[in-house]
N, C-alpha and C positions, 0 to 999 in steps of 0.2 A: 616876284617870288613871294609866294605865300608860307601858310602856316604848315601843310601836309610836305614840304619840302625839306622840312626839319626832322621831320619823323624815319626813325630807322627804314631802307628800302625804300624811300621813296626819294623821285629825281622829278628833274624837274617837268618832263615826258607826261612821267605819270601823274605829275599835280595836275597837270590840266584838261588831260582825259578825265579824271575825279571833279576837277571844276566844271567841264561840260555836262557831265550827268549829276550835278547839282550838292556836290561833295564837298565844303571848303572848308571844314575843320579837324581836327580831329574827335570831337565829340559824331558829328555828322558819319563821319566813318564807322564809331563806335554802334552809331544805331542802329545804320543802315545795316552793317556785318559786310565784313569781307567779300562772302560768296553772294552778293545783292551788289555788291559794289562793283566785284570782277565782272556779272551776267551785265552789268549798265555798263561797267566800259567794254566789254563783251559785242555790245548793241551800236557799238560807233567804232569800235577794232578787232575784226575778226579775227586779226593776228592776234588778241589776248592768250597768253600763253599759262603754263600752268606756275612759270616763275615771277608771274605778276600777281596770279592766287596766291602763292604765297609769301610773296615781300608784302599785299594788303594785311593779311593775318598778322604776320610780325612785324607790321607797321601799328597795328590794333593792340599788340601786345608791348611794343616797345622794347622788340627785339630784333636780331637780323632774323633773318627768314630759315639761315641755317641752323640758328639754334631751336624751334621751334620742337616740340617734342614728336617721336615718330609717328604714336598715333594723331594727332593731329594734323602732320604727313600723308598720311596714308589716307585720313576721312577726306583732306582734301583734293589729295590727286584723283581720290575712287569719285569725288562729286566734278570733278576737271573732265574726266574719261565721260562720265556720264553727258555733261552739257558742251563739251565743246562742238563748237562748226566744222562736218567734217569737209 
C-alpha cells in the first residue's frame, strides 16, 4: 500500500493502475492532472469510467468526488463523453 491510497477516492485498484502509468504520489497526480491521469489508466482499462474521472479530481483536491463543485462536474463528464472507448 502506498501513498495515492490515502488520498480521498482512491483504493487500492486504483493506486496501482496510477502506479502502472507511472503515478506514485500525490504531488505526481498533481502534475500530471486528473484528465492525463484517467486517458493513462484509460490506455491499460478500457473500463475507465467517468466515476474514476472523478474520484482522480477530488483525490487532486482533497475531497470526495461528491462534493466536487457542479461545474467541475459537468467540464468533467463533457471531457468523459468526449474521450471515452466507445
Amino acid at each position: 500500500m502506498g501513498e495515492l491510497v490515502k488520498l480521498p477516492n482512491i483504493g487500492k485498484a486504483v493506486e496501482e493502475q496510477l502506479n502502472q502509468t507511472g503515478i506514485f504520489t500525490q504531488e505526481d497526480l498533481k502534475s500530471v492532472g486528473a484528465k492525463n491521469a484517467w486517458l493513462k489508466i484509460q490506455g491499460i482499462d478500457e473500463s475507465a469510467c467517468i466515476h474514476r474521472l472523478l474520484a482522480l479530481e477530488g483525490a487532486i483536491r482533497g475531497v470526495k468526488k461528491t462534493a466536487l463543485p457542479d461545474d467541475v462536474k459537468a467540464d468533467l463528464k463533457e471531457f468523459y463523453r468526449r474521450h471515452k472507448k466507445k
